[in-house]
C-alpha positions in Angstrom: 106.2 97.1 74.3 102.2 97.7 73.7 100.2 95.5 75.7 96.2 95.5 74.4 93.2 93.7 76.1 93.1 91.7 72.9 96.8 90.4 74.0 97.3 87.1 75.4 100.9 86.7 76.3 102.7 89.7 77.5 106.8 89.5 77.5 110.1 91.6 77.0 110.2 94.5 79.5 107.0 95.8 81.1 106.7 98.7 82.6 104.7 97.7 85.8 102.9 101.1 86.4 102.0 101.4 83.0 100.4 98.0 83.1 98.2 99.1 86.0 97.1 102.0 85.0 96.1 100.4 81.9 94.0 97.5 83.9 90.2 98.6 84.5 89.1 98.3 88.5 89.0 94.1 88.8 88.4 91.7 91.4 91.6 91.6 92.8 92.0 95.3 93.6 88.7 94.8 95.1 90.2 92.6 97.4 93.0 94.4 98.0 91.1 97.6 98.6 88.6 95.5 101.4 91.7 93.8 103.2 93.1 97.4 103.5 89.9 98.5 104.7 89.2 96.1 107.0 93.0 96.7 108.9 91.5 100.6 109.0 88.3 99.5 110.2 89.6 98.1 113.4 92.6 100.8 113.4 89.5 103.1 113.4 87.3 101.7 116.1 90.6 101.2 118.3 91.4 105.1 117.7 88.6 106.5 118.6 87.5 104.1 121.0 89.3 106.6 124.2 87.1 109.1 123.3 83.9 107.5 123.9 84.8 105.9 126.9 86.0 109.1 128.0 83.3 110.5 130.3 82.2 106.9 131.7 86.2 106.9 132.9 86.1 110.2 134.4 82.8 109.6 136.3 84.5 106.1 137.7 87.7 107.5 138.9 86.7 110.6 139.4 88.8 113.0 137.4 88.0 116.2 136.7 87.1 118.1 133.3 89.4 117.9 131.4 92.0 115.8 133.1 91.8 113.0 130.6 93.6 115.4 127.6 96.8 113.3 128.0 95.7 110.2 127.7 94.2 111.5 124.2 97.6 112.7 123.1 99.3 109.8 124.7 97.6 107.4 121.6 98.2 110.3 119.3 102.0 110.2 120.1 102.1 106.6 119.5 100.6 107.0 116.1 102.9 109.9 115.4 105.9 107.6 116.2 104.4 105.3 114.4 103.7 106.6 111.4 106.9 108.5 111.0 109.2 105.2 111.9 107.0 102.8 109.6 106.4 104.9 107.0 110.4 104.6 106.2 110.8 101.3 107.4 108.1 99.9 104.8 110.0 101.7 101.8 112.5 99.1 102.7 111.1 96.0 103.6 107.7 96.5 102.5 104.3 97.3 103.5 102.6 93.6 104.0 105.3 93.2 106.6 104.8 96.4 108.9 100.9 96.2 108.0 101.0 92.5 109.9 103.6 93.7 112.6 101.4 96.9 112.9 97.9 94.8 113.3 99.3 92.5 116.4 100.8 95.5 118.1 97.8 97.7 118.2 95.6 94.4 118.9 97.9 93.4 122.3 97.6 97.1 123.6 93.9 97.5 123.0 93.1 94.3 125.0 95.7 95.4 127.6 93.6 98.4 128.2 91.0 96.6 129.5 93.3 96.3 132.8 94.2 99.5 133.1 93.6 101.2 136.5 94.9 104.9 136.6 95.8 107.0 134.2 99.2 106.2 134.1 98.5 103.0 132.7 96.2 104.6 130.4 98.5 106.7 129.1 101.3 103.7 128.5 99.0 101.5 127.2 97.7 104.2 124.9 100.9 105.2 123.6 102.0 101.4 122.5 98.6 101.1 120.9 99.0 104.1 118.9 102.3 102.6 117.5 100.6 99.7 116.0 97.6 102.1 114.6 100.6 104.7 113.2 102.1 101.8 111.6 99.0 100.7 109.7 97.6 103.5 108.2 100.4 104.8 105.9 101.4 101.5 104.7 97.2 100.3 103.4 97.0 103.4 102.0 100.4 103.3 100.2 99.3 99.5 99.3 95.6 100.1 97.8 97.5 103.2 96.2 99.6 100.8 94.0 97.8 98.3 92.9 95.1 101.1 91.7 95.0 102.7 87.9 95.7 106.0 88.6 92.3 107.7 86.9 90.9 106.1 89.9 93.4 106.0 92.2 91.8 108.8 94.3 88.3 107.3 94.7 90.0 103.6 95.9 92.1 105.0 98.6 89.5 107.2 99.9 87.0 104.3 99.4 89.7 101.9 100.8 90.0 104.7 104.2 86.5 104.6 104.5 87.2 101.6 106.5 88.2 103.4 109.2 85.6 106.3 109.6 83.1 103.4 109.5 85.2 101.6 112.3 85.1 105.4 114.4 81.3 105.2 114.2 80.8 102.1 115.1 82.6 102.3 117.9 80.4 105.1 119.0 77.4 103.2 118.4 79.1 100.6 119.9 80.1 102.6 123.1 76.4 103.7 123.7 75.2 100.1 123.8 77.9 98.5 125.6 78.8 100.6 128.0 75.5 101.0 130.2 75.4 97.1 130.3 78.9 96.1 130.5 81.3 99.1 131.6 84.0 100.9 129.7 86.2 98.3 129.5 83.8 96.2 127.5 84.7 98.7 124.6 88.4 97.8 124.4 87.8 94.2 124.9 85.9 94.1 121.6 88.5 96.0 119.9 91.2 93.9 121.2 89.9 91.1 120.5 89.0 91.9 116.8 93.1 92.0 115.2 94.5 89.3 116.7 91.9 86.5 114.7 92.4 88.5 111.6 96.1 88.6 111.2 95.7 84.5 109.6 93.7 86.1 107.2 95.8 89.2 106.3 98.7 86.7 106.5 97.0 84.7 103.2 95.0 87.5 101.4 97.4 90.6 102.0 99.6 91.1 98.9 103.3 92.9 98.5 102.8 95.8 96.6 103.6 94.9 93.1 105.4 98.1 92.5 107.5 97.3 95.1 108.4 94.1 94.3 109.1 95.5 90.7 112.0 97.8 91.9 113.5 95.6 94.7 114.5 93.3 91.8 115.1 89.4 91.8 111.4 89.1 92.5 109.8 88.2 89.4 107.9 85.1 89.7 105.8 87.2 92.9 105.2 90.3 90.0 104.1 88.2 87.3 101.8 85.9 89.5 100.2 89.1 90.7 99.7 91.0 87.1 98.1 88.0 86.2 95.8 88.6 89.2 94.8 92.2 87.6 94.4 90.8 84.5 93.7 87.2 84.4 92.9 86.9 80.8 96.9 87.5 80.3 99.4 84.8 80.2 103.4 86.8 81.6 106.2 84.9 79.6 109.1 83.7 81.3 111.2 86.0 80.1 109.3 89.0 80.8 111.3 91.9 82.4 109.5 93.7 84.9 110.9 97.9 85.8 109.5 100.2 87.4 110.0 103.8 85.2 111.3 105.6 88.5 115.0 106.1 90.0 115.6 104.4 93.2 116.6 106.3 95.8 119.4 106.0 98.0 120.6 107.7 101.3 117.5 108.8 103.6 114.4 108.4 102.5 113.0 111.4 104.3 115.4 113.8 102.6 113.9 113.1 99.3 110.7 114.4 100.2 112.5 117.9 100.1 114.6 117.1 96.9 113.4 117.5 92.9 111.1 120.2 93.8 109.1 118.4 96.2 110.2 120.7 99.1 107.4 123.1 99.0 104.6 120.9 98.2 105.6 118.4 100.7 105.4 121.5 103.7 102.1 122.7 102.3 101.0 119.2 102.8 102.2 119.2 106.0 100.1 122.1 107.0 97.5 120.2 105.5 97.6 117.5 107.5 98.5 119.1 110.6 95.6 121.8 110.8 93.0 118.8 109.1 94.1 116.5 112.2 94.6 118.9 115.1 90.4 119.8 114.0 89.5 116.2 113.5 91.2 114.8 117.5 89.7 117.8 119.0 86.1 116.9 118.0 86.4 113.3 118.4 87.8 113.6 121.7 85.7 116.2 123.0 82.4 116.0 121.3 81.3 112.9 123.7 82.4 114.8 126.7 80.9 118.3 125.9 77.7 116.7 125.0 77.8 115.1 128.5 78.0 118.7 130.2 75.4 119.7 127.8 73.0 117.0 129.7 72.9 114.3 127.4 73.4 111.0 129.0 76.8 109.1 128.1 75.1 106.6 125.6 73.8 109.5 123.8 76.4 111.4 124.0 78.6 108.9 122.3 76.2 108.1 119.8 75.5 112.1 118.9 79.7 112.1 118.2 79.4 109.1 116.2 77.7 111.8 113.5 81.0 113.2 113.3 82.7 109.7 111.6 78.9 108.6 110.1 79.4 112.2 108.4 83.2 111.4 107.1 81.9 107.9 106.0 79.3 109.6 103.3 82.0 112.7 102.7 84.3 110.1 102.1 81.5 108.3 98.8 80.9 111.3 97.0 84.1 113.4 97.3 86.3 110.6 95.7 85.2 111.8 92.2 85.5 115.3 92.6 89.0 114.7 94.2 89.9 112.5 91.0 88.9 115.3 88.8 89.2 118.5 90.6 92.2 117.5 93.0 93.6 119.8 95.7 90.9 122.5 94.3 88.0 120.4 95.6 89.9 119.8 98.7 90.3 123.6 99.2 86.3 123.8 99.0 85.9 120.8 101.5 87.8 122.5 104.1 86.8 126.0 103.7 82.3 124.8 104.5 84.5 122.4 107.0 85.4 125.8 109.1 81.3 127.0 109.2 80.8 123.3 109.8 82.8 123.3 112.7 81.2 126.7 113.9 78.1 126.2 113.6 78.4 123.1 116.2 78.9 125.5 118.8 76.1 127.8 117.8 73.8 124.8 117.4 74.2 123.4 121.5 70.7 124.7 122.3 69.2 121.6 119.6 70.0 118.4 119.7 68.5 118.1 116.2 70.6 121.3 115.1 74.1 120.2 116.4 73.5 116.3 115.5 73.6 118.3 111.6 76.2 120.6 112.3 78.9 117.4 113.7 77.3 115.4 110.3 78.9 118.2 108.3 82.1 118.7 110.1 82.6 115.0 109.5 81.5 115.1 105.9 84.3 117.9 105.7 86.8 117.2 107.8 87.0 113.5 107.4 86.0 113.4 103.9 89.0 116.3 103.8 91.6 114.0 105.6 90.8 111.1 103.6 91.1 112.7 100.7 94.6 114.4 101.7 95.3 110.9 102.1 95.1 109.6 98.7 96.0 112.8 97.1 99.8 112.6 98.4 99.7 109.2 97.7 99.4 110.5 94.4 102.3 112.7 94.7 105.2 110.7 95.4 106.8 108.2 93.4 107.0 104.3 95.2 110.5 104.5 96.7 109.2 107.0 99.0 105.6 106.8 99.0 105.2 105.2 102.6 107.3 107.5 103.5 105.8 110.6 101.9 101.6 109.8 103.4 103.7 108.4 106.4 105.6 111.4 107.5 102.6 113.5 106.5 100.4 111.6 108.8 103.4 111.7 111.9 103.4 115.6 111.3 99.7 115.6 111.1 99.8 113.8 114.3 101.5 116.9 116.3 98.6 118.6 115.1 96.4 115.8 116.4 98.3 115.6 119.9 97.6 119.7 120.1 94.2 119.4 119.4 92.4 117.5 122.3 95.1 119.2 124.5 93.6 122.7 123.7 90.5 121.1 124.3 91.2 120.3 127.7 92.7 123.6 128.7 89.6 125.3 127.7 86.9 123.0 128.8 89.1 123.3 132.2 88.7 127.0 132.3 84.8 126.3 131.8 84.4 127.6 128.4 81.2 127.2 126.7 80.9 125.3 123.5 80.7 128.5 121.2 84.3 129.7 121.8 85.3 125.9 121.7 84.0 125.4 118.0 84.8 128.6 117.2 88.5 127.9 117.9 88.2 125.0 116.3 86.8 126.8 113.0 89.9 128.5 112.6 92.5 125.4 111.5 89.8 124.2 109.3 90.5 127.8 107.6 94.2 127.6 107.4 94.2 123.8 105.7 92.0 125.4 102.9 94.3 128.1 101.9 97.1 125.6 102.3 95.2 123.1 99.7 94.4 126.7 97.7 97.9 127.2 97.5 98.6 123.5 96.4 95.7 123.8 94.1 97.8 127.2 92.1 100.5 125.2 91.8 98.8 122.1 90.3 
């Protein structure tokens, strides 16, 4: 069956992927893309909001350098477990289900952190928020993923993620004005309180993906109602047939990532992920903190390491294109001035000016990088797995991300200086280029 723009009644058997891909960017996946956005926005501002409370925690109970690395990893963990158990759990049920589960979970553990008073409750109360964020983040970008045309599919997730690097910042700009006024806590109040009035309005405006709908069958009332949202001009027939042009998958989800071919691609992408996060966690955890000990006051300090996200936000705009056209070989470029990014933070801590640039580009690269790691394996796997696929990349990327700001704390706790720091911290930037070089030779 041809379908036009001139048509106005589409029936028989339509091919649901095909349809989409043939649909320009419209209104609807512009709403789609902004819900999703606005799930990462708070999923981003509750994320990093640990590390810019960091120092004003350590100078109220007193802990030394250092000693708040496991309460960083204890949020990562959640957000591994997270993402690794939703990721599969959506290829079954869906995504708008675990994206609404995911929302009130991480909205009931930020608030609880305002009670918190050691860092054994920290660390709890960190880990069941991370679940909630892990949940979230696989599943909007596995959603914005579907309902795009795939010449821009790219550019809309990474648009779509820029929700949460914008979230990240403004919780450092947030940090540096609450905090002096209102204490620490103030921070996870706000973010808290954020999800919880927004799940009514995800409830209404948060669709099922339509591709999913399409190959769970018996559904087809909810597939037509939402291709006539992407093209409202078109009238579905009754008895239109709606298939997806992809085989569904039994047996574990996760052991189709390694079948058809996918096995080496899907490792590569691990390595991806897992060097891109283990960089990102280390900076966003640490920057505030090393800023500190560099004599900057903890407002400033937080707001400095807001550069990092502010960076990822504009890396995150004008990569989408060349990811779109260029793929994993622009990715390879990305992380490769990511690595003299990253080192040239460390050789910068004499300037305020100077480093303020240097975390700007490490955030142009690094989140810009991630994001776009993001849509590209998106990209890659077909819908029965795809939550699975960016899910289980993100869990694995997580390890890397629970490493990161642990090796942080070891060497800030053996007093090393901010050049060896960064310049460790160059080093994974390196690897997850040659990785995406690799995927890039394959391509």
């Amino acid at each position: 069956m041809a379908v036009t723009a001139t048509d106005e009644i589409v029936s028989g058997t339509v091919d649901v992927p095909a349809y989409v891909d043939r649909q320009p960017v419209g209104a609807f996946q512009i709403r789609v893309l902004l819900v999703c956005a606005a799930v990462l926005f708070i999923d981003g501002f509750d994320t990093q909001a640990i590390g810019y409370v960091a120092p004003a925690v350590a100078q109220e109970w007193k802990l030394a350098r250092g000693s708040l690395g496991p309460v960083f990893s204890a949020g990562l963990l959640g957000l591994m477990i997270g993402a690794l158990i939703f990721g599969p759990m959506a290829d079954r049920i869906g995504r708008r289900r675990i994206i609404l589960a995911s929302t009130l979970v991480f909205g009931i553990g930020t608030l609880l952190t305002v009670f918190a008073v050691d860092t054994t409750w920290l660390i709890a109360l960190r880990v069941l928020t991370g679940l909630g964020l892990g949940g979230a983040m696989p599943n909007a970008i596995a959603l914005t993923s579907e309902f795009s045309p795939h010449r821009r599919r790219a550019t809309m997730v990474m648009i779509m993620f820029a929700g949460f690097s914008i979230g990240a910042a403004l919780g450092g700009l947030l940090a540096a004005a609450m905090i002096p006024a209102f204490g620490w806590r103030s921070v996870f109040l706000v973010g808290g309180l954020v999800p919880l009035p927004l799940l009514p309005l995800l409830f209404k405006a948060l669709p099922e993906s339509i591709r999913f709908l399409a190959m769970m069958g018996g559904r087809a009332r909810e597939v037509a109602n939402l291709l006539q949202k992407l093209a409202p001009g078109v009238s579905i027939a009754g008895n239109a047939k709606f298939v997806v042009q992809e085989p569904k998958l039994s047996g574990l989800p996760v052991a189709h990532l390694f079948a058809e071919g996918r096995a080496s691609v899907t490792v590569l992408l691990w390595v991806v992920f897992f060097m891109s996060l283990l960089d990102l966690y280390l900076l966003s955890n640490w920057l505030p903190t090393v800023l500190n000990d560099l004599g900057v006051s903890v407002s400033g300090a937080a707001a400095i390491g807001a550069m990092l996200q502010v960076g990822g936000v504009v890396g995150t705009f004008t990569l989408g294109q060349f990811i779109d056209r260029f793929s994993f070989r622009a990715l390879s470029l990305t992380y490769l001035v990511a690595a003299v990014a990253v080192a040239a933070v460390g050789m910068a801590s004499h300037s305020i000016v100077l480093v303020t640039i240097a975390i700007f580009a490490s955030g142009f690269c690094i989140v810009g990088g991630q994001i776009a790691s993001n849509a590209l394996t998106a990209t890659f796997y077909p819908t029965a797995i795809r939550s699975t696929g960016v899910g289980w990349a993100l869990g694995i990327g997580r390890i890397g991300s629970i490493v990161g700001p642990l090796i942080g704390g070891v060497m800030l706790a053996r007093d090393m200086g901010p050049q060896p720091l960064f310049g460790a911290a160059a080093v994974p930037a390196l690897i997850a280029a040659a990785a995406a070089f690799v995927l890039a030779r394959r391509g």
